[in-house]
C-alpha positions in Angstrom: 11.9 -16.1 12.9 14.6 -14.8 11.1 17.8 -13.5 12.3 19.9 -10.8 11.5 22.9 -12.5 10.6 21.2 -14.4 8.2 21.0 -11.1 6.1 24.0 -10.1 3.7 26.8 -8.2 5.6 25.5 -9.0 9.2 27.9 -10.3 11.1 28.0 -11.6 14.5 29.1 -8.0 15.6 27.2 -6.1 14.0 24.5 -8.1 14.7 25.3 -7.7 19.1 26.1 -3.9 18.2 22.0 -3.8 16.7 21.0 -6.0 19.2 22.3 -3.4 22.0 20.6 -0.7 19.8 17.2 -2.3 20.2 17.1 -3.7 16.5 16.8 -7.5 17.1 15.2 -8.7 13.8 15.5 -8.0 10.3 11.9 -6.5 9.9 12.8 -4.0 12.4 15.9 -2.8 10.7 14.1 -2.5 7.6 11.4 -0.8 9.3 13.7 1.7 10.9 16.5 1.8 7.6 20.3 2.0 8.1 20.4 5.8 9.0 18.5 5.4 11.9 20.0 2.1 13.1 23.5 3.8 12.3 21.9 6.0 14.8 21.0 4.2 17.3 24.5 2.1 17.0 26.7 5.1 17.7 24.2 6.1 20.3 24.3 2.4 22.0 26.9 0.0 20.9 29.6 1.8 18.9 30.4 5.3 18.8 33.3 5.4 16.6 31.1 3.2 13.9 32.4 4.2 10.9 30.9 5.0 7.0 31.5 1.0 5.9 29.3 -0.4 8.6 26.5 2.6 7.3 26.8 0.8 4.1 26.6 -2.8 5.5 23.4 -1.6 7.2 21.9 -0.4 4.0 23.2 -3.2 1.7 21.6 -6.1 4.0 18.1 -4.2 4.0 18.6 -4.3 0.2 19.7 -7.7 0.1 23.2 -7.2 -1.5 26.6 -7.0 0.0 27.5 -3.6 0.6 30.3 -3.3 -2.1 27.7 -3.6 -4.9 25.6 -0.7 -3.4 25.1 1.7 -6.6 27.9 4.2 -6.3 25.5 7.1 -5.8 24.1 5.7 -2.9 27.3 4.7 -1.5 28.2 8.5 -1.8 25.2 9.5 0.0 25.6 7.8 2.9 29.1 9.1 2.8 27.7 12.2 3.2 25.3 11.4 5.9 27.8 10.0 8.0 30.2 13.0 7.7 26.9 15.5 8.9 27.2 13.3 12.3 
């Protein structure tokens, strides 16, 4: 089985912070997508997570690290995390 720090931008922390969110393997958080493990991470883990660790959720369920996210969907999730 895979494990989340094998995907792009998933660090050891992040990886706990998911872990303690209920998302323990990569399927999962792409099952579920970065705005709903964002979710759960504030909810569980980290509640002062901020918009660069939205953006390493969504760029390792792309398969790219997070700073070569297409602009528009870097501002998007910018928004999303200011609506929280």
């Amino acid at each position: 089985m895979e494990s989340l720090t094998s995907l792009p931008n998933i660090s050891k922390v992040i990886s706990a912070d998911l872990q303690k969110a209920g998302i323990t393997t990569p399927e999962e958080l792409k099952k579920i997508g970065s705005k709903e493990a964002f979710i759960r991470i504030r909810m569980h883990a980290d509640a002062d997570a901020c918009v660069s660790k939205l953006c390493a959720l969504e760029g390792a369920i792309q398969g790219v690290r997070w700073h070569l996210l297409p602009d528009e969907v870097k501002a998007e999730l910018k928004v999303f995390h200011k609506a929280l």
